[in-house]
C-alpha positions in Angstrom: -74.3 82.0 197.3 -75.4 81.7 200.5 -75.5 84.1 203.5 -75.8 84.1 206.9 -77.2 87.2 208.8 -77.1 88.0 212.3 -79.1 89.9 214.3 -78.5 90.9 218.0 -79.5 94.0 219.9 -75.6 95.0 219.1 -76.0 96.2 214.9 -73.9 93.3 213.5 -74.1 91.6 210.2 -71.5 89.4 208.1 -71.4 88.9 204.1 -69.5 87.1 202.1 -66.7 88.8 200.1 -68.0 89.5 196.7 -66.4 90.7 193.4 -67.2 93.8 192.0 -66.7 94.7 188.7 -67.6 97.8 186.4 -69.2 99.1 184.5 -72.5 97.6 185.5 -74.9 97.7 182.8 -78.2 99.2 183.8 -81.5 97.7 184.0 -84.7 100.1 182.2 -87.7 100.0 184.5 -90.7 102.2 185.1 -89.8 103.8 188.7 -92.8 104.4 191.8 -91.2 104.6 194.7 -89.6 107.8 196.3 -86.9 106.7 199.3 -86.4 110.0 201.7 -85.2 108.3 204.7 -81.8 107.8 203.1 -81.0 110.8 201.6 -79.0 113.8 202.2 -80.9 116.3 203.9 -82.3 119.2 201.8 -80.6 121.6 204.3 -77.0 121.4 204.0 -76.1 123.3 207.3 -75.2 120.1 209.2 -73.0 118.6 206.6 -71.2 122.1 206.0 -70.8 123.8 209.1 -68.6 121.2 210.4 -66.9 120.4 207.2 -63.5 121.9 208.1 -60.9 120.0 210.4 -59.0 121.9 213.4 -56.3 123.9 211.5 -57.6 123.9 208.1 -56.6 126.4 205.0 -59.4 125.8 202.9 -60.2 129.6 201.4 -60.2 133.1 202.7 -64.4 132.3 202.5 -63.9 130.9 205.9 -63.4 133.8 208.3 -66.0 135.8 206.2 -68.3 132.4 206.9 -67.7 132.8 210.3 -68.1 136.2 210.4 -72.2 135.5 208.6 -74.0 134.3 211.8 -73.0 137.8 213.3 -77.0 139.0 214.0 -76.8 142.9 212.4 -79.2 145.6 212.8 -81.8 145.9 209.8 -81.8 149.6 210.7 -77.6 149.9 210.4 -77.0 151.9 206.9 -74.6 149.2 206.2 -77.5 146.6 206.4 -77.5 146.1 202.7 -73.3 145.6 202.6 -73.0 143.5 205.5 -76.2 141.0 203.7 -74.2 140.8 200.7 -71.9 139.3 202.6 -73.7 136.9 204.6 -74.0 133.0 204.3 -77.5 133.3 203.0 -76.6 135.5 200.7 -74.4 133.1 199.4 -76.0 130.3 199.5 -78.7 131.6 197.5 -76.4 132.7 194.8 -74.8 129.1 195.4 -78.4 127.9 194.3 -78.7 130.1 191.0 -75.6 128.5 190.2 -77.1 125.5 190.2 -80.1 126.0 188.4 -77.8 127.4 185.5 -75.8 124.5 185.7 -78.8 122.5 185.5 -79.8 123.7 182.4 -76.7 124.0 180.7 -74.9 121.8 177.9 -72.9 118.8 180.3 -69.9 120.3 178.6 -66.7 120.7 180.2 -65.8 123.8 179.0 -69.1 125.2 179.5 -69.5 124.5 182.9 -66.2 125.3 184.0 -67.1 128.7 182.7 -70.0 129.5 184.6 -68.5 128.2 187.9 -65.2 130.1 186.9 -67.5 133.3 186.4 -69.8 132.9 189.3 -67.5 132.1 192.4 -64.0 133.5 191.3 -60.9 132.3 192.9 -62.3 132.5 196.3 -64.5 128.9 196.7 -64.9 126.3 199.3 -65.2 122.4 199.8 -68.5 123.7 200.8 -69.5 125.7 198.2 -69.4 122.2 196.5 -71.7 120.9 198.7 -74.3 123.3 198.2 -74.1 123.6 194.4 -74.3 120.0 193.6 -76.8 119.2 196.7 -78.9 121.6 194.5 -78.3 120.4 190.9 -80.4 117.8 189.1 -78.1 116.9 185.8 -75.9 114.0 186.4 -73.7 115.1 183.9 -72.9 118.2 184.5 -73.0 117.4 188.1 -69.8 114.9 187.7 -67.9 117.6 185.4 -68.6 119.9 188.8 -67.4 117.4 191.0 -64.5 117.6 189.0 -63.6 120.6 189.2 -63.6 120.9 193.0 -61.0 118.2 193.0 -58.8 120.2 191.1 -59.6 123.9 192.4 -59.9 123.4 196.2 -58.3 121.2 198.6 -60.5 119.3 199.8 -60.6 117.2 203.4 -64.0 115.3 203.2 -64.3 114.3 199.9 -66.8 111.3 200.1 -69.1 114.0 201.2 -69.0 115.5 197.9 -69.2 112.1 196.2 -72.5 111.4 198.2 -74.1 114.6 196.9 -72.9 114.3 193.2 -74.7 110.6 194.1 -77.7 112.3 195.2 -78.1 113.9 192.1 -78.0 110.4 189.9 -80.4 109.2 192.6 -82.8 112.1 191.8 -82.6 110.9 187.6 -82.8 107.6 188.9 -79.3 106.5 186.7 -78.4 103.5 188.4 -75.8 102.4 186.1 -74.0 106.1 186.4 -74.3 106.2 190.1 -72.2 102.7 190.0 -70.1 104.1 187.8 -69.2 107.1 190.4 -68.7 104.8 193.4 -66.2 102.5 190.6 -64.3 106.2 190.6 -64.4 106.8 194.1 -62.7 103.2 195.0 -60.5 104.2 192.1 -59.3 107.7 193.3 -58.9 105.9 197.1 -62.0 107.6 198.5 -63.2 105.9 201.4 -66.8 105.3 201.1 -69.8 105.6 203.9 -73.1 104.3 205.1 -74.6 107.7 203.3 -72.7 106.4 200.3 -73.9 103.0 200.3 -77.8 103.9 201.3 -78.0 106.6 198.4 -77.2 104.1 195.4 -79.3 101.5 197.5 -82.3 104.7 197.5 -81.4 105.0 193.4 -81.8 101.2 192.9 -85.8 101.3 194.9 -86.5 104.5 192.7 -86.1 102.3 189.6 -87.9 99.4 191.5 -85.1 97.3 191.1 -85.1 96.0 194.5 -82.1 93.2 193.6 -79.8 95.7 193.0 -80.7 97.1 196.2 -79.9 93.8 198.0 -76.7 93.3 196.1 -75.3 96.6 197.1 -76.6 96.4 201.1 -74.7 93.2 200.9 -71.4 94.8 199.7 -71.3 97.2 202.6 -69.4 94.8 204.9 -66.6 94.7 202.3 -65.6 98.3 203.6 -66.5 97.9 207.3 -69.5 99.8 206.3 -72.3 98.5 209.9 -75.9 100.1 208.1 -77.5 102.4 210.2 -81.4 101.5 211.4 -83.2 104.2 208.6 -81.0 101.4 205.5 -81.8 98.3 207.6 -85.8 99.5 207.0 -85.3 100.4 203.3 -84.4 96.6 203.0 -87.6 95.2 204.2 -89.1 95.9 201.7 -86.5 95.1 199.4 -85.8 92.1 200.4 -89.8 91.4 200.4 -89.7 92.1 197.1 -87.2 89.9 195.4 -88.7 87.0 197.4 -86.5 86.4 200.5 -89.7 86.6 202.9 -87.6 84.8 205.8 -85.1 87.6 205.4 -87.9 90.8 205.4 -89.6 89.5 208.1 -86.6 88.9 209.9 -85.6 92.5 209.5 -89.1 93.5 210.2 -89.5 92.1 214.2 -86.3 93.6 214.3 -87.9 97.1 213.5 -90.5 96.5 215.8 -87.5 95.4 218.8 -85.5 98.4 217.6 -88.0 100.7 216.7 -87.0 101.6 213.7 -88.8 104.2 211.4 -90.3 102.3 208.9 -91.8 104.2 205.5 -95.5 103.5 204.2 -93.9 101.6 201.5 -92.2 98.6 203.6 -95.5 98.3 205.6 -97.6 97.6 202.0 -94.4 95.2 201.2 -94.9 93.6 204.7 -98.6 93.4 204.3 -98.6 91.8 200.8 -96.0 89.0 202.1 -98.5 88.1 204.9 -101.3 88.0 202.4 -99.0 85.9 199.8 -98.6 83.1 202.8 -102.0 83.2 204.1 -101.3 85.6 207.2 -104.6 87.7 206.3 -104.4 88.4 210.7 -100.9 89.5 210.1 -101.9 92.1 207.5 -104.4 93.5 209.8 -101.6 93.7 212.9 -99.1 95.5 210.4 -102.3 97.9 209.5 -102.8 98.7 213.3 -99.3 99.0 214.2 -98.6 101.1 211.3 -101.6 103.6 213.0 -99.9 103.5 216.3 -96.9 104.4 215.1 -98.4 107.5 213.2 -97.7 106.4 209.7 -100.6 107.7 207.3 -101.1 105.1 204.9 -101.3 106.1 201.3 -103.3 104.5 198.5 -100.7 101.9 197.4 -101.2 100.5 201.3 -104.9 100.5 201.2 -104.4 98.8 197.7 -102.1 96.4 198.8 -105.0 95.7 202.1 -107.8 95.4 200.3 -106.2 92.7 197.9 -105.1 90.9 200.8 -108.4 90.9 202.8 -110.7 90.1 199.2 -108.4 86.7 198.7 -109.6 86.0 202.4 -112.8 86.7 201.7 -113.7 88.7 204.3 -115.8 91.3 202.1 -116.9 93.2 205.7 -113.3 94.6 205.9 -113.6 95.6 202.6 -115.9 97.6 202.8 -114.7 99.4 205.8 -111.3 99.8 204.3 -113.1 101.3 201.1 -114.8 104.2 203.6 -111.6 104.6 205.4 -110.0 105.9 201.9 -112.6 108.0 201.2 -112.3 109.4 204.8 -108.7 109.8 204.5 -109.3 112.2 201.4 -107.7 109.7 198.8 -108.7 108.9 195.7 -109.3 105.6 194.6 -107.6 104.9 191.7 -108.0 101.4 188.9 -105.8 99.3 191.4 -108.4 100.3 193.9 -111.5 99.7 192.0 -109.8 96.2 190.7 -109.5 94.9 194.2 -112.8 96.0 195.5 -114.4 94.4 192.1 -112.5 91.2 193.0 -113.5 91.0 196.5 -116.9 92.0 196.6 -117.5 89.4 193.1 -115.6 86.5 194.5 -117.5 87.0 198.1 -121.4 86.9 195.8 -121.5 90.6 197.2 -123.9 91.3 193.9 -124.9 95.4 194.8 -121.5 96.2 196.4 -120.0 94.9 193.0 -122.5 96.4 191.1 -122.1 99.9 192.8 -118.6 99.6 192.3 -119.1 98.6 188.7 -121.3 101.7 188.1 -119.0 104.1 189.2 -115.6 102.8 187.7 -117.6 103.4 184.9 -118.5 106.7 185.3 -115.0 108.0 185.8 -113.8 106.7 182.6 -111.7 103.6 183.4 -111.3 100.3 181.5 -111.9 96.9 183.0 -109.9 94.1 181.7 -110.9 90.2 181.3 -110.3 89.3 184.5 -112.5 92.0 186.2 -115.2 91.6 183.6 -115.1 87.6 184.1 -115.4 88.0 187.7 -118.1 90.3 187.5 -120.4 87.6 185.2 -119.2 85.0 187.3 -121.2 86.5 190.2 -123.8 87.2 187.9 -124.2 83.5 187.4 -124.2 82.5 190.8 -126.4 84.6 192.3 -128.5 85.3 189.6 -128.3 88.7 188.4 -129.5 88.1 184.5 -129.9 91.8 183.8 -126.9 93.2 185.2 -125.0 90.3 183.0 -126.2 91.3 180.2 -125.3 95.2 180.6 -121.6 93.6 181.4 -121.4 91.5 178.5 -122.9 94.7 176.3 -120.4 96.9 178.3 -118.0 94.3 176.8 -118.4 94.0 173.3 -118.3 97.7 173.2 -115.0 98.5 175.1 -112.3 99.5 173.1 -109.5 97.6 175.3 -111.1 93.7 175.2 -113.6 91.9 173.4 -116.0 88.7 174.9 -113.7 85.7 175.2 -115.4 82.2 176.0 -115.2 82.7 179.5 -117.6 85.7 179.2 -119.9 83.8 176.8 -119.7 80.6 179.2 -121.0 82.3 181.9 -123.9 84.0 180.0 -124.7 80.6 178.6 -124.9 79.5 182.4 -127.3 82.6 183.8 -129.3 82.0 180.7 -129.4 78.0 181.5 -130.1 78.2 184.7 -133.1 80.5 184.1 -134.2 77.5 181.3 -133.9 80.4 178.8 -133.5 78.1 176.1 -133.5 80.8 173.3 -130.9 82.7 174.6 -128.6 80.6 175.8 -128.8 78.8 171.8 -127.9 82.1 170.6 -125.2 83.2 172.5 -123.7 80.0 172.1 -124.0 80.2 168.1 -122.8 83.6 168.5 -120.1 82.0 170.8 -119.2 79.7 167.6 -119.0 82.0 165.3 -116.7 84.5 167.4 -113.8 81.5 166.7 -114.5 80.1 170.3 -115.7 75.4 170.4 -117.5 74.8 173.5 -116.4 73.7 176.2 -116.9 70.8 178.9 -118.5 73.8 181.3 -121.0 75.3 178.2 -122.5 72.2 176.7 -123.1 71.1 180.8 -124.6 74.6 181.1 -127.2 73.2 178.2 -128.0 69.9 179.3 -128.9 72.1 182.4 -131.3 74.3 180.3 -133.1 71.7 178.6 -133.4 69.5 181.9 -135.3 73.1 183.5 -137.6 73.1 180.7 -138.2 69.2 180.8 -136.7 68.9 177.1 -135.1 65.4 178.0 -134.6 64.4 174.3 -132.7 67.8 173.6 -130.4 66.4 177.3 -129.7 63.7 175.6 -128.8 65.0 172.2 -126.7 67.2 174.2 -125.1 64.5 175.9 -124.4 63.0 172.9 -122.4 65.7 171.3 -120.0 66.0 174.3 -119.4 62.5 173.6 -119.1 62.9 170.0 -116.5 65.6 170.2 -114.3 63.4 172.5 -114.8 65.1 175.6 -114.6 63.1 178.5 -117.9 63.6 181.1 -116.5 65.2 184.6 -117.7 65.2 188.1 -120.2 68.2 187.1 -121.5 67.4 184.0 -122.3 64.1 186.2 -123.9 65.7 188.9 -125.6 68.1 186.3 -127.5 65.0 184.9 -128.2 64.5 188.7 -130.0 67.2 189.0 -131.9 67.4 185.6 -133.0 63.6 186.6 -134.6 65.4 190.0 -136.6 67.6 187.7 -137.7 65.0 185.0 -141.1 63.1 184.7 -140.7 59.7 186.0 -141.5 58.2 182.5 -138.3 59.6 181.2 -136.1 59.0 183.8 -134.8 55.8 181.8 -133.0 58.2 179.1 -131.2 59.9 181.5 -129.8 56.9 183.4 -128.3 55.5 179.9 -126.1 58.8 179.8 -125.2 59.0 183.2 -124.6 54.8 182.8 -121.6 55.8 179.5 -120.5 58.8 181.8 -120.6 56.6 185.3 -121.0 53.0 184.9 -121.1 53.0 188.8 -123.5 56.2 189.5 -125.3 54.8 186.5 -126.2 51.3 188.0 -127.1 52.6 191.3 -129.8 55.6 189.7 -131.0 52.5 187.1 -131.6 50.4 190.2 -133.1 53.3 192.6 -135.6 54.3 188.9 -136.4 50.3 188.7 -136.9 50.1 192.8 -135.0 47.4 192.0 -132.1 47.7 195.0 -132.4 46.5 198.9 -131.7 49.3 201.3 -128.6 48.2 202.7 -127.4 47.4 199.2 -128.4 50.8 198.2 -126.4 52.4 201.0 -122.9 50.7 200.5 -123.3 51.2 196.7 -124.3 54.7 197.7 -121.2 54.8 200.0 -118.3 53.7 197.6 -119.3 56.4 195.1 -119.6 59.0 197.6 -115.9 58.2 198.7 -114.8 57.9 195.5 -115.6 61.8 194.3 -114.2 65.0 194.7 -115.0 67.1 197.9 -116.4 70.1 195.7 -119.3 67.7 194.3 -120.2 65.7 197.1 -123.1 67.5 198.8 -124.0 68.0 195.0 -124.1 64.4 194.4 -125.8 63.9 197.9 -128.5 66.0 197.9 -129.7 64.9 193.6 -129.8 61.2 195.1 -131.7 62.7 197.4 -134.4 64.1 196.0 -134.3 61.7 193.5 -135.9 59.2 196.3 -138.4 61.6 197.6 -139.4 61.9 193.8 -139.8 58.6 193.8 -141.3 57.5 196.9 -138.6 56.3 198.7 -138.4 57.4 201.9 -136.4 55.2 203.7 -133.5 55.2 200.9 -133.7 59.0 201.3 -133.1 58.6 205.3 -130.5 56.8 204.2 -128.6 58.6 202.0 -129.1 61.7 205.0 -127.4 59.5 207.3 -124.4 58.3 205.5 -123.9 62.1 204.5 -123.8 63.1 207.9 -121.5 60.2 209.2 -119.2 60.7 206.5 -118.9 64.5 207.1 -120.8 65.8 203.9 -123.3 67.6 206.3 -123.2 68.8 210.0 -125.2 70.1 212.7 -128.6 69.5 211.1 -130.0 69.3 214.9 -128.4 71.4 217.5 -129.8 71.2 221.6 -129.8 72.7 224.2 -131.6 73.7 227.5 -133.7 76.1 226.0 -134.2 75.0 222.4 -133.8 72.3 219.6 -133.1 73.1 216.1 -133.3 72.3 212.8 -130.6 73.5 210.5 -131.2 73.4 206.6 -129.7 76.2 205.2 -127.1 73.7 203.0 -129.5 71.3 201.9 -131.6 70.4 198.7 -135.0 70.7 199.3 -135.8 67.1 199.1 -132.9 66.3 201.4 -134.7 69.4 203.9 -137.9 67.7 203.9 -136.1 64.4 204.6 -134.3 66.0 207.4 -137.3 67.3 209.0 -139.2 64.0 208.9 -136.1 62.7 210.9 -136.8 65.2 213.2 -140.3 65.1 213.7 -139.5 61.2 214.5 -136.9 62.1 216.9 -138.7 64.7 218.8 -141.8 61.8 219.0 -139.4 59.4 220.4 -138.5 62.3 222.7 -141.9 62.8 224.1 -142.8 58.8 224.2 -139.6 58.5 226.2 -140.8 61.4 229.1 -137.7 63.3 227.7 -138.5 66.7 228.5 -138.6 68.9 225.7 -137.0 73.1 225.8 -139.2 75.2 226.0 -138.4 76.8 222.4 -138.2 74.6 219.3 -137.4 76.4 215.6 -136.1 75.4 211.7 -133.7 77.6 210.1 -133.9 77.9 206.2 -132.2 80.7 205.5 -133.4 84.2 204.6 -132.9 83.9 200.7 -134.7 82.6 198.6 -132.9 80.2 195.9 -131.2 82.2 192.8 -133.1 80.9 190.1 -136.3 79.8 192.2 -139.2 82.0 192.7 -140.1 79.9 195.8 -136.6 79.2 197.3 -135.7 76.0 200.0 -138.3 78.3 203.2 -141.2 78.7 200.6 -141.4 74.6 200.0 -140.7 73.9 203.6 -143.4 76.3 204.6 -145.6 74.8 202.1 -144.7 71.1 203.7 -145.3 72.1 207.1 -148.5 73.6 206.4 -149.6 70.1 204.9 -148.6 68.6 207.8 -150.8 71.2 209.9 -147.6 71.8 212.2 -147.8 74.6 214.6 -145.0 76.3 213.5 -144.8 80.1 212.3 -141.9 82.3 210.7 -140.7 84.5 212.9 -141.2 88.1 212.4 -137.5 88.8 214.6 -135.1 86.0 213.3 -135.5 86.1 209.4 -135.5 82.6 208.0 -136.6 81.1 211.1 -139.6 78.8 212.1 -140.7 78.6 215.3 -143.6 76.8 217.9 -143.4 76.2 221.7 -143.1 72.9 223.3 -146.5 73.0 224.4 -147.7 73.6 220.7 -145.7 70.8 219.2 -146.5 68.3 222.0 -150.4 68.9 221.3 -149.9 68.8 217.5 -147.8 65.1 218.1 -150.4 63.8 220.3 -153.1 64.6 217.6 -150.4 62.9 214.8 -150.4 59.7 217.3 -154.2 59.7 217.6 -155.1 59.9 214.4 -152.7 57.1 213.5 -154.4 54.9 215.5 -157.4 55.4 214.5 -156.1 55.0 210.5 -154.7 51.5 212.1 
């Protein structure tokens, strides 16, 4: 059913009538969270002092009650009689009652006895209070209540039906706590917002955050308006059970009303935002929550660091990760998990080693999904050594074995370091674990024979993924690609047949470009339609292999080409950038061939520049990046240092900006004019 809520600077809020039946069969759950904001207080001087209405008859305790706050004389020789008789006094004998009730059999008889023994004839509505505020056994707590009904008169008794509550709320018995509030309608008791926010407590201490919600929503069935300490509890359990319009309604509201909100509803908040993409939102909640003084705990930072890994923003992982530390917490598995995540999903290869390390030497057990993230990274950014401790670490934890995930991804760190050996025998081993490989291992092969220029084992490999039915995707596609880029010319042809069964299109235009068989504008709408035609995740992929493929094979002008249509139709961006001061050249995202492709349009444009008096900035530079490539020992600056050097250009890394190339415009005017000379003269 539907509800509508309202919510005004006035506390108002309207539910549909609802039936309520009983018993209500409990629901077995592991409990974690502890709700004080809705509880009873510890100290029961508020509730009891002002127990009693005008004229009441309660007990002949009252006068002598009355009579405790009198301040006597330590000194006086009555001292000792007159503490005896004090309110402290008995309210710590109240408390040993209590503890022996806690520990008896929840007998009827028993109990009764020990009350009977204990307080005599001469008890209170308020000893009541004090004894059952203090007792932890439901069911001798409601064989207690009991017999207060029937030895006192008694003029508040929801209050004694909320601390009997509190005590099912401390063993977390949901399904007795209903069962008291079924009595209480059923003995005409009225009950109260204490009432209603002390089952709601029990229901979030056995993480059952519908109940919760279905028993905040009965409370306008008895007039019951929460108070702002229950109208913060539900945040987070509304949060929980899905209703995010609902818990982020309520939250503004908190932030209007300023309403004390626990560490627990912040992580609730938090997670929400990161659920719906807000990863800004979690970082407000974190900064409001430290205005407002609220320590967080290591189920927030949890909750945080989950949220800021899946944006991938690894920075604030880190400084998260020192803040526990600085906060003297602990980090715990959940911890570990989501720094394992984000620093492996971000390629943040020593951070997730580090981490790695030392969830290891505390004793804790990664699972799959951990360990799979882990090689993952591995293969992407090369670390071949630290895979293979993880996949040892593997097959000798006592919680998981290698699944072919984990052998898929050693397959590819071993393949794309043309280790044919041992990428054959962890794929036999692979085979003989019970696991048939996949699209993504037999791809990772063809890749590892392509490396080592064994184009007949490409082929036979090709041939097998065929054989077993498997359909050729986008990658293994693009894989043959890049093999072709690395193959001697004279065996280009038996590459071009298997992307020709995988492709027909991709196949006719690579057989043509081999051939030199294609015009150039031909070459650039064929070149076009398939470019259009595949997914966004392969397209630079696809781009940069054609690429190189032409400057492999001489062709220049198809290469300049296939640049241009890539940055018209959005594959690449801001190659060249201008300004006042400088011009640069951007290949940080490009193949090497399509680099060197890149820079010869440069070099044209900035001799265009010069012929047409343009004046050039005073700084010009090309950015390759600081790294070199994973699984190259030379990496995308080493070949375009190489290439400038043949060219004798006047450029020269620069010792301040890593990855950066750099010459004046004096320099590179000289060095163009000698270029322009000495192709006359060659004319």
């Amino acid at each position: 059913m539907a509800y509508t809520y309202g919510f005004c600077s006035s506390p108002s809020i309207s539910f549909s009538q609802r039936s309520f039946n009983y018993p209500i069969v409990s629901q077995s759950r592991a409990p974690h969270l502890r709700i004080t904001q809705i509880s009873l207080q510890e100290s029961v001087s508020e509730v009891t002092h002002n127990l009693e209405p005008p004229n009441s008859n309660l007990s002949p305790v009252t006068d002598d009650k009355k009579k405790s706050y009198v301040w006597v004389n330590p000194k006086n020789p009555k001292a000792s009689h007159f503490k005896k008789k004090s309110f402290e006094s008995r309210y710590t004998s109240l408390t040993n009652v209590a503890e022996a009730l806690n520990s008896s059999v929840p007998d009827e008889v028993d109990v009764f006895n020990i009350l009977d023994s204990n307080l005599g004839s001469t008890l209170s509505e308020q000893d009541g209070v004090i004894i059952l505020n203090n007792m932890s056994n439901p069911r001798s707590a409601r064989i207690v209540l009991k017999y207060f009904q029937e030895k006192c008169k008694l003029s508040r008794e929801t209050v004694l039906y909320n601390v009997t509550l509190k005590v099912f709320r401390k063993s977390k018995d949901l399904d007795g706590a209903e069962k008291l509030f079924g009595e209480m309608l059923q003995r005409g008791i009225t009950p109260d917002n204490v009432t209603f926010s002390t089952i709601i407590g029990c229901a979030r201490l056995r993480s059952l955050p519908n109940k919760a919600v279905e028993w905040f929503e009965k409370m306008p069935e008895f007039g019951i308006q929460p108070d702002n300490v229950t109208y913060a509890v539900m945040i987070d359990c509304y949060g929980r059970i899905g209703n995010v319009e609902m818990a982020l309604r309520l939250y503004d509201r908190s932030r209007t009303e300023k309403w004390r909100v626990d560490t627990v509803t912040f992580a609730t908040i938090v997670k929400i935002y990161g659920s719906t993409g807000n990863f800004d939102g979690c970082l407000t909640v974190y900064e409001e929550m430290k205005a407002l003084g609220v320590k967080p705990n290591l189920v927030f930072y949890n909750t945080l660091l989950d949220a800021m890994g899946r944006a991938k923003r690894p920075w604030l992982v880190k400084t998260l990760h020192q803040q526990i530390l600085s906060d003297g917490l602990t980090p715990g598995w959940a911890t570990y998990a989501a720094l394992i995540c984000s620093y492996g999903k971000a390629r943040y290869g020593d951070d997730a080693m580090n981490v790695y390390k030392e969830v290891k030497s505390k004793g804790f057990e990664l699972n799959n999904v951990l360990y799979n993230t882990l090689l993952s990274m591995c293969a992407d950014i090369g670390f071949v050594d630290e895979a293979l401790e993880i996949f040892e670490d593997i097959k000798r934890s006592t919680t998981c074995q290698p699944d072919s995930w984990n052998y898929s991804s050693l397959i590819t760190i071993f393949s794309c370091c043309g280790k044919v050996k041992e990428a054959e025998e962890t794929l036999q081993e692979m085979v003989n674990a019970g696991f048939e490989p996949n699209i993504y291992v037999l791809t990772s092969l063809i890749q590892c024979y392509g490396k080592v220029n064994r184009t007949d084992d490409v082929v036979n490999t090709f041939d097998k993924i065929m054989d077993l039915g498997i359909t050729p995707d986008e990658r293994s596609c693009g894989c043959l690609l890049n093999v072709m880029t690395q193959t001697p010319k004279e065996d280009l042809h038996k590459l071009t047949r298997c992307i020709q069964k995988a492709n027909p299109k991709l196949g006719d235009l690579v057989t043509l470009l081999v051939d030199s068989n294609i015009e150039d504008e031909a070459f650039k709408n064929e070149a076009s339609e398939i470019l259009g035609n595949i997914g966004d995740d392969v397209r630079k992929a696809y781009c940069n292999c054609l690429i190189d493929l032409c400057i492999n094979l001489d062709q220049l002008e198809k290469a300049c080409d296939l640049l241009d249509l890539g940055i018209r139709v959005g594959i690449y961006s801001d190659i060249q950038t201008k300004s006042n001061t400088n011009w640069s050249l951007h290949l940080k995202s490009l193949s090497l061939g399509a680099a060197l492709t890149a820079l010869h349009i440069w070099i044209n444009d900035l001799t265009k520049a010069i012929e047409e008096g343009e004046e050039l900035p005073p700084l010009l530079g090309i950015n390759t990046g600081h790294g070199k490539h994973k699984y190259s020992e030379k990496g995308l600056a080493g070949g375009v240092e190489s290439h400038l050097k043949e060219l004798s250009a006047p450029f020269h890394e620069s010792s301040e900006k890593v990855g950066w190339f750099l010459t004046t415009k004096v320099a590179v005017k000289s060095w163009l004019e000698g270029r322009r000379v000495d192709a006359m003269a060659v004319v």
